[in-house]
C-alpha positions in Angstrom: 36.6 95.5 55.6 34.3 92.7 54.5 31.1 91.5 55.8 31.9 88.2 56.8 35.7 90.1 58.9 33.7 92.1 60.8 30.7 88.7 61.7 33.6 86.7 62.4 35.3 89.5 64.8 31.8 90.0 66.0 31.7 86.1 66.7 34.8 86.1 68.4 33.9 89.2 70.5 30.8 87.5 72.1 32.8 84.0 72.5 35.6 85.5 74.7 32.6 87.6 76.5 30.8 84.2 76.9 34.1 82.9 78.4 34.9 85.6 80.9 31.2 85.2 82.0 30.0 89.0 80.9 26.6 90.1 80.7 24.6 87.3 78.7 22.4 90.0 77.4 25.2 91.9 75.5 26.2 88.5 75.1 23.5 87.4 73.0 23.5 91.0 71.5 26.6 90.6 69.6 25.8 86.7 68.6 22.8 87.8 66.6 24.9 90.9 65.2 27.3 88.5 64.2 24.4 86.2 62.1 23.1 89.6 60.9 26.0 90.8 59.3 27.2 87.7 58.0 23.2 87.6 55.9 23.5 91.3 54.9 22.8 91.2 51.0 25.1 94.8 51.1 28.2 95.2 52.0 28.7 97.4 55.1 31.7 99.2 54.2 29.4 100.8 51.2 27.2 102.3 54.0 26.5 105.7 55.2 28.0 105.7 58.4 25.2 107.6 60.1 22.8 104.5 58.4 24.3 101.6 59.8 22.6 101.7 63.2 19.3 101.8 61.6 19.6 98.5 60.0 17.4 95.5 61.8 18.6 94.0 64.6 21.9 96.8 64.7 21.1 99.3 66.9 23.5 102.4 68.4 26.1 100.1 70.4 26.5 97.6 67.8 26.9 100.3 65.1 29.8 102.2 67.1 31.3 99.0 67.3 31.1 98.5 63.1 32.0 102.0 62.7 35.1 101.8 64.9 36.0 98.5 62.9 35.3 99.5 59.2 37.6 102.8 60.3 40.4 101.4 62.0 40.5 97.8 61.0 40.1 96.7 64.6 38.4 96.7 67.7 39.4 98.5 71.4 37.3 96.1 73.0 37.8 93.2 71.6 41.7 93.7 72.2 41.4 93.9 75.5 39.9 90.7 76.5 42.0 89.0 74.3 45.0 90.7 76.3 43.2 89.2 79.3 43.1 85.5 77.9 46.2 83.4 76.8 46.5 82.7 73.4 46.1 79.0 73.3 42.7 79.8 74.9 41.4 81.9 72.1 42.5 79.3 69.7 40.5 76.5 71.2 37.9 78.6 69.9 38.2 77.9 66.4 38.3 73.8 67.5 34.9 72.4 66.0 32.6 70.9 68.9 33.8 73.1 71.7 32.3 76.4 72.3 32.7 78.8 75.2 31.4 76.8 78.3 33.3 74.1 77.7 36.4 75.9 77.0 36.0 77.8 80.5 35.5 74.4 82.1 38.6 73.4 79.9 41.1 76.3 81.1 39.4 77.7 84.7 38.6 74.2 85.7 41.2 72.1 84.5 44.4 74.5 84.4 45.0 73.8 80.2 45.9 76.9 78.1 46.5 75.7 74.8 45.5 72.9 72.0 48.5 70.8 72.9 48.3 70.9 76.3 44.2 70.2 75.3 44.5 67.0 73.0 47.7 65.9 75.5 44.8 65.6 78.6 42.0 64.0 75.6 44.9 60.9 75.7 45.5 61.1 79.5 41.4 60.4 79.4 41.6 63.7 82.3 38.5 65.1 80.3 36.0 62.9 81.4 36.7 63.9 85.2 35.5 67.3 84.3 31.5 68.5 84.8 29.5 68.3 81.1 32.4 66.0 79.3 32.0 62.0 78.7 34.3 59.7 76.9 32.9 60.6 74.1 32.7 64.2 74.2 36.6 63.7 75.1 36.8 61.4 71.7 35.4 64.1 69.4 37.4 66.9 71.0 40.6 64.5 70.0 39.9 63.9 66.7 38.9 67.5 65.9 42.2 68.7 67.3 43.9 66.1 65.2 42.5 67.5 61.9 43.5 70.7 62.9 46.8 69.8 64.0 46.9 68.1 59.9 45.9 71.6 58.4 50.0 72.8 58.6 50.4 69.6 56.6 53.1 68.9 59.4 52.6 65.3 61.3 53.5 63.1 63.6 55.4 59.9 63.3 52.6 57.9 64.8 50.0 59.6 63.1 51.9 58.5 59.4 52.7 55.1 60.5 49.6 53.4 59.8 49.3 54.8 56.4 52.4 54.5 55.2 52.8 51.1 56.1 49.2 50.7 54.0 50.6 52.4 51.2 53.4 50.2 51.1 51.6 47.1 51.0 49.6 48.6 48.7 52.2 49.8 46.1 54.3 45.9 46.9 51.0 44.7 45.1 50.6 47.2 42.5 54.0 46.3 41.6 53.5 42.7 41.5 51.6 43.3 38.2 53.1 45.9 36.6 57.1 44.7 37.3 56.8 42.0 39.9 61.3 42.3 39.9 61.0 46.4 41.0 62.5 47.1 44.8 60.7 49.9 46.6 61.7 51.3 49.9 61.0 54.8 52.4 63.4 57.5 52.3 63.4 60.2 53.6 62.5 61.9 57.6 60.4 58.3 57.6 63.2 55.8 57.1 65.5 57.9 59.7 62.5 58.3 61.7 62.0 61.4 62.4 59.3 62.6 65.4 57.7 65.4 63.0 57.2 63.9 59.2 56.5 66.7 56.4 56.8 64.5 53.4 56.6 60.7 52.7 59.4 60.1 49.8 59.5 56.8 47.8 61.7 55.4 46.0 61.2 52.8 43.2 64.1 51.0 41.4 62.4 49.4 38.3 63.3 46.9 35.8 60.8 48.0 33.2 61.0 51.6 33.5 58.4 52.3 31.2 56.0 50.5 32.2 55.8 51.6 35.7 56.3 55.5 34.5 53.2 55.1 32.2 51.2 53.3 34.2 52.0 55.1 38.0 49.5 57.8 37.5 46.6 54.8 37.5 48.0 53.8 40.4 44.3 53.8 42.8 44.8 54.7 46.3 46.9 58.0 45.2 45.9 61.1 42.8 49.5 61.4 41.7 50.9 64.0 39.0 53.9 63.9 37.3 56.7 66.5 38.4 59.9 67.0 36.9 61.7 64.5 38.8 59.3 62.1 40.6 55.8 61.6 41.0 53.7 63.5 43.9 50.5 63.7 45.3 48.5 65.3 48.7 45.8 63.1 50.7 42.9 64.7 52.4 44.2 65.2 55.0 47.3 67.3 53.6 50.0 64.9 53.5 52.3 65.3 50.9 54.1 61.8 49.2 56.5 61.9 46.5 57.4 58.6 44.4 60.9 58.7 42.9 60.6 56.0 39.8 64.6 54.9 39.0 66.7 52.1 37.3 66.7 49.2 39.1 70.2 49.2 38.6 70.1 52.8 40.7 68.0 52.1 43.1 70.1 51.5 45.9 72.1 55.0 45.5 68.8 56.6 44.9 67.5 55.3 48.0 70.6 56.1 50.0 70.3 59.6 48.4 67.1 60.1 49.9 67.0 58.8 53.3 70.0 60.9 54.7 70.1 64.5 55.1 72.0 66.0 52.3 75.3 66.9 54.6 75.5 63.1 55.3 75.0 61.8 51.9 77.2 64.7 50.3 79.7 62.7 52.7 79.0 59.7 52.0 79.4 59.8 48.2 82.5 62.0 48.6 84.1 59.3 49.9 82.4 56.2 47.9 81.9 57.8 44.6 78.8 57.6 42.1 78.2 53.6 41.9 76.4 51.6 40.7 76.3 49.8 44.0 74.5 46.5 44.9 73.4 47.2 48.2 73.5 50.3 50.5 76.7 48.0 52.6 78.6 48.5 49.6 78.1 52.2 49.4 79.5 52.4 53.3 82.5 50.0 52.7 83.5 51.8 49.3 83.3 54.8 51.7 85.6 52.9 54.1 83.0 53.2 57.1 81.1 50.6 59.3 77.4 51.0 57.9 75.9 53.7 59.1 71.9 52.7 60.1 69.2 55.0 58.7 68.4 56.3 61.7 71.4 58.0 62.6 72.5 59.7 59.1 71.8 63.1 60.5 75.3 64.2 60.1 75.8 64.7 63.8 79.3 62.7 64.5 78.4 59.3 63.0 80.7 59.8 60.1 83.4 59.8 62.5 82.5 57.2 64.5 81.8 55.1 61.8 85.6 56.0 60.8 86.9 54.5 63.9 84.3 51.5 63.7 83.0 52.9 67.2 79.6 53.6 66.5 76.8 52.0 69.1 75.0 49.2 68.6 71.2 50.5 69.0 68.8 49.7 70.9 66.0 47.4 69.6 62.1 47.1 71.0 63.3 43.5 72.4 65.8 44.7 74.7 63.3 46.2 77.0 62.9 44.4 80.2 60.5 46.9 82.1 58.5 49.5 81.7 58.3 52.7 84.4 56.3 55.9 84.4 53.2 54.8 84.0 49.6 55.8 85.6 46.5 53.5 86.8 43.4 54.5 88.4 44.8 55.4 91.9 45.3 58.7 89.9 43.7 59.3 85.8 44.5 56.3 84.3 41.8 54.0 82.1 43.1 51.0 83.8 43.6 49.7 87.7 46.6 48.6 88.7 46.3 45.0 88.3 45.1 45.7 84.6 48.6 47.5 84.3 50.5 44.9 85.2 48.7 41.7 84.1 49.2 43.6 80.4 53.1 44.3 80.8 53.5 40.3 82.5 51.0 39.2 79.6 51.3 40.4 76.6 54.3 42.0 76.8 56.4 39.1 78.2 58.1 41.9 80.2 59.7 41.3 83.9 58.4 44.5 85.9 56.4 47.3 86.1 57.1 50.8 87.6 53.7 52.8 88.3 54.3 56.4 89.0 50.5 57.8 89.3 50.4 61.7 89.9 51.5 63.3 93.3 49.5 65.1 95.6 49.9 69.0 93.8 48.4 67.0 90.7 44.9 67.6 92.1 43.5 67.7 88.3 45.0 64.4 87.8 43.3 62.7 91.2 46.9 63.0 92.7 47.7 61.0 95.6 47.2 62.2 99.0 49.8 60.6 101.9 47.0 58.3 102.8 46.5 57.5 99.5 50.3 56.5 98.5 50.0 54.2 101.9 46.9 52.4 100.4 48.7 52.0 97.0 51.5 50.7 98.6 49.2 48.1 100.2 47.5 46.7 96.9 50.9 46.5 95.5 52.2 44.4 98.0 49.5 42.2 97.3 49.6 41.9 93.8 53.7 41.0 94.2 52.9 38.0 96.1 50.2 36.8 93.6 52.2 38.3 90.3 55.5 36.5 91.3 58.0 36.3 89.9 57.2 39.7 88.2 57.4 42.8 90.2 55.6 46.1 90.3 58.1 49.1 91.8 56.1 51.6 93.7 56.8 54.9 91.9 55.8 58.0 92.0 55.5 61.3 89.4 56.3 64.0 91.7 55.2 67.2 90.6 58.3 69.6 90.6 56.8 72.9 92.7 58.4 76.6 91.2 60.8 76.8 94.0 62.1 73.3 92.4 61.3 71.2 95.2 59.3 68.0 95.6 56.3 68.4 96.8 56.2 65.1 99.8 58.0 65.4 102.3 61.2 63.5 102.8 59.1 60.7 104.9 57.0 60.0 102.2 59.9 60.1 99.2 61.7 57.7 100.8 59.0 54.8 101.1 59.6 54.2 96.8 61.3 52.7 95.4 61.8 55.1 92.5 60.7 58.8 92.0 60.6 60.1 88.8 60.5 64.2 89.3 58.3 66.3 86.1 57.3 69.8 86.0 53.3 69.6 85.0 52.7 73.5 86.5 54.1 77.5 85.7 55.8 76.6 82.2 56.0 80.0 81.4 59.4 80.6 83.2 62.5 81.6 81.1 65.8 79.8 81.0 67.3 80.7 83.8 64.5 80.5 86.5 63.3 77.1 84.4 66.6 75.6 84.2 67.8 76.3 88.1 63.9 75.3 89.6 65.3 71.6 87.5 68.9 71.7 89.0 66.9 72.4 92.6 65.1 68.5 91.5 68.1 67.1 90.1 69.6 67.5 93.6 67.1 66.1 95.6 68.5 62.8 96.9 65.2 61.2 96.1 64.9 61.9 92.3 65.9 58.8 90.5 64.5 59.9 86.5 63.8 63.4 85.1 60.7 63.1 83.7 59.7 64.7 79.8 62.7 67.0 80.6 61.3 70.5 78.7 57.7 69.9 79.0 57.0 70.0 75.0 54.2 68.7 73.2 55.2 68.1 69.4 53.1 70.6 67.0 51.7 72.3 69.7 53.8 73.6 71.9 57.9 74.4 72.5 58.3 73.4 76.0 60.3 75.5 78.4 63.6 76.9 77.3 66.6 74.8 79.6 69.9 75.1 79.6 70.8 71.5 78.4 74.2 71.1 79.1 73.6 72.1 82.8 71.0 69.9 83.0 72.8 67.0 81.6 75.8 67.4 83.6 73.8 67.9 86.9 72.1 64.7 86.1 75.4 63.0 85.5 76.5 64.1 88.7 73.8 63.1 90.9 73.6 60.1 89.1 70.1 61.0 88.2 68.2 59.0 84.6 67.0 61.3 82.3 63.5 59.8 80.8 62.8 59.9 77.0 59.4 60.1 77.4 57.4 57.7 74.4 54.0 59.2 74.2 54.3 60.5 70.4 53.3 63.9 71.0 56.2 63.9 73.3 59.1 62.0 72.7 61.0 64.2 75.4 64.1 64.0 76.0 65.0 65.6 72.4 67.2 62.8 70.5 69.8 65.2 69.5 70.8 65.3 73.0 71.0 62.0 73.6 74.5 61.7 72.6 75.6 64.2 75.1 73.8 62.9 77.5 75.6 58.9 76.6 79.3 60.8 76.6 78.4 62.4 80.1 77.5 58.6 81.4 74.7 59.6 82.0 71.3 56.0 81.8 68.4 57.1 79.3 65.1 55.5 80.5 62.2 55.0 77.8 58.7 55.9 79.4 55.9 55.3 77.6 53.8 57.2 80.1 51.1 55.1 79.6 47.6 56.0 80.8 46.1 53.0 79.8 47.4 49.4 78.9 47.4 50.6 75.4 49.8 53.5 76.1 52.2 50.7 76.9 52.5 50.2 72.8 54.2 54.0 72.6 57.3 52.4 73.8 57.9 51.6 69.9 58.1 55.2 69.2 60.7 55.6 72.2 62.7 53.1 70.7 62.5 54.4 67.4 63.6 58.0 68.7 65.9 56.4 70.9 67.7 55.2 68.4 67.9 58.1 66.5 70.0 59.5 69.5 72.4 56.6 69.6 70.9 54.3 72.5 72.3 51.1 73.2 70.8 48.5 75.4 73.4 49.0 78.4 73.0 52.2 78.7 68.8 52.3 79.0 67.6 51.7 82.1 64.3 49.7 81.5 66.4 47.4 79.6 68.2 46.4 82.9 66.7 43.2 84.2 64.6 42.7 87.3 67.8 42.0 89.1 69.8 44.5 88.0 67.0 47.2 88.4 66.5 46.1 91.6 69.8 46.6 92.5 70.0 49.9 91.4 67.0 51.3 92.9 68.9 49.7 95.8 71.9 51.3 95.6 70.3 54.7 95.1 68.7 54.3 98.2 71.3 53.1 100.0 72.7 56.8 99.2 70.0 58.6 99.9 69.6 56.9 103.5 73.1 57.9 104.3 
């Protein structure tokens, strides 16, 4: 074992102490063993064994603890505290800008036991409630967790957006002066937008081939090499990009070749042949289908559908009519409720707003209290009259308990006007105990919308294991809306269950979950994912308008009051 394995264990030994609030003497002990070993201009494992605890600043404890790791490879104690703290705790550890006190403060304090769950609460803004954070503590702990998060060289939709857009504009004017008549377009997990991106693939169709082949690799922004088909390159921050230079005459195919997965364009072509073709309509009518949108060519059933000219029209950004689940300062939102709701009225042209801050169980989140939903209730009363025509619903998130019920009281339930029903606590259950604590909610004549159904945060972590087919069908019939929940690191309903969902009549709702009036701008990526699953407009419910919404909280309530 080398030096710098056994400082690093060392390290990591007096960081989990440190956490667990041990003896700060040992504490310190092992710190400056760690800085020791890590300067030693020897290498340890060349030692005497009977020497090593006579070197300064290691003395007989420290020593046992070197010997036991150059001759077993590990250490006793260091794998029992690790047993005794979960495993997205110890890897907060390696998070630059964090250390030990603020990662107690972080999982005793604040309940959150892995990065996900970490850089989920940093865009909540719940950080900043918390003793020794500010805002921009919380800032810093974001953006470190982000360039971790990039190190798998696995990202986000939302985090590729922005530079691929960039990239775009910048390669449109590239172009311009090397063969102002090329076409370029995204292929690729981006044009069928995809929630996790591992690659960015590009297509150009040129008319002067060789000029934009020799002339490529010069191309600024991008340290591109030449590979045997296309032209690739990694940013910084480990995002791979492939260019694909073609005829312009073969650029449509190419691109059609690209953007669907290879069952749906093996398909495809089987049907429509090789080409040329002028446009990718062309390709879908030689194939005698309806055009198929990128989005969907996932080779789910949209072959068939397309077939039978049945497939949906999707859902676009400008259908939205409303937007529900979404937090203000009565619980950890940025914004007050007025703010909220001046935004959605505003600058979003949109007809209503449904707030949903945290229930009472949510203490972390400043959950409200009975008293408190009764003052909420007041203030949005008030801003009604002086908003009108545009409505705020009074919502609430209600935390799902482990028994699966609600946790207010059937008084309290009933005086909103929607309640949409999450699990936020004990995600640790497996599929069985997770999936019947949901049917438990589903049942509840007050849930109207299952919130982020499974609880998953993309890259970080898997969300509880449901049996989805239950839970769809339940929800179909107790006529209750699933939510596809928008925030990015979310997107929650899964869209490859949309479609069962649709078939089992069953509404969709997209929630951008917003904590601040920014958050309202997630409802993009709903859309986007949304489509994906085959949404259409009459089937989401925050497309409904303010009458028809109104009538359907109405009519649920009507149920529910007998």
């Amino acid at each position: 074992m080398e030096n710098k394995t056994i400082a690093r264990t060392l390290r990591l030994l007096s960081q989990l102490m440190e956490l667990h609030n041990e003896n700060p003497f040992k504490i310190k002990s092992i710190a400056n063993a760690y800085f020791k070993v890590d300067k030693l201009p020897f290498a340890l494992k060349d030692k005497p064994v009977e020497d090593i605890d006579k070197i300064e600043g290691i003395g007989k404890g420290l020593a046992s603890k070197i010997i036991e790791l150059l001759q077993t490879g590990e250490l006793k104690e260091l794998n029992d505290i690790i047993r005794q703290t979960p495993e997205g705790v110890v890897e907060m550890l390696a998070i630059k800008g964090i250390g030990p006190k603020k990662i107690s403060i972080i999982w005793n304090t604040l309940g959150i036991e892995s990065i996900g769950e970490l850089y989920y609460a940093c865009n909540e803004n719940r950080l900043i409630e918390a003793k020794g954070f500010g805002l921009k503590t919380q800032e810093e702990i974001k953006n470190a967790i982000e360039f971790k998060l990039a190190a798998n060289g696995r990202f986000l939709y939302a985090q590729v957006e922005g530079f691929a857009e960039t990239l775009s504009s910048q390669l449109s004017a590239w172009l311009v002066k090397v063969d102002h008549d090329a076409l370029l377009g995204f292929g690729g997990q981006y044009r069928r937008c995809c929630e996790i991106i591992d690659e960015l693939e590009i297509v150009i169709g040129a008319e002067n081939l060789d000029a934009v082949i020799n002339n490529i690799i010069s191309f600024g922004p991008l340290s591109l090499i030449q590979a045997e088909d296309s032209f690739i390159a990694t940013t910084e921050a480990g995002f791979r990009i492939k260019i694909y230079v073609v005829e312009k005459s073969a650029f449509y195919l190419e691109w059609f070749k690209i953007t669907g997965n290879s069952e749906h364009v093996e398909k495809v072509l089987k049907l429509a042949g090789q080409g040329p073709f002028i446009n990718e309509n062309e390709i879908y009518k030689k194939a005698g289908l309806a055009f198929i949108e990128p989005e969907l060519r996932e080779d789910f059933d949209e072959i068939e559908l397309a077939k039978a000219d049945k497939l949906p029209t999707l859902i676009k950004y400008e259908d939205l009519k409303g937007s529900l689940h979404n937090h203000s300062t009565w619980s950890d939102g940025v914004h007050t409720l007025e703010q909220m709701a001046l935004y959605c009225k505003e600058q979003l042209n949109l007809q209503y707003l449904g707030i949903c801050d945290h229930s009472k169980t949510a203490v972390y989140a400043k959950g409200l209290n009975e008293q408190r939903v009764f003052g909420q209730h007041q203030e949005i009363d008030a801003l009604n009259e002086k908003l009108a025509p545009f409505k705020i619903f009074k919502g609430i998130e209600s935390d799902i308990l482990s028994d699966g019920s609600l946790d207010y009281s059937d008084e309290i339930l009933k005086t909103f006007d929607f309640v949409v029903a999450s699990v936020h606590s004990n995600l640790r259950m497996d599929e069985a105990k997770a999936t019947a604590r949901l049917l438990k909610a589903i049942e509840n004549p007050y849930t109207t919308i299952l919130g982020h159904p499974t609880g998953r945060l993309l890259l970080s972590r898997a969300g509880y294991p449901i049996d989805y087919k239950k839970i769809i069908d339940a929800c179909a019939a107790n006529k209750v809306v699933i939510e596809i929940n928008a925030n990015p690191l979310r997107l929650d309903l899964d869209w490859r269950w949309h479609r069962y969902a649709l078939e089992k009549g069953v509404l969709l709702s997209v929630n951008p979950d917003a904590h601040r009036t920014e958050g309202f701008n997630d409802m993009h990526y709903g859309i986007l994912v949304a489509r994906k699953g085959g949404l259409s407009a009459d089937k989401c419910l925050n497309a409904f308008s303010l009458e028809e919404i109104t009538e359907y909280f109405d009519s649920k309530k009507q149920n529910y009051h007998g």
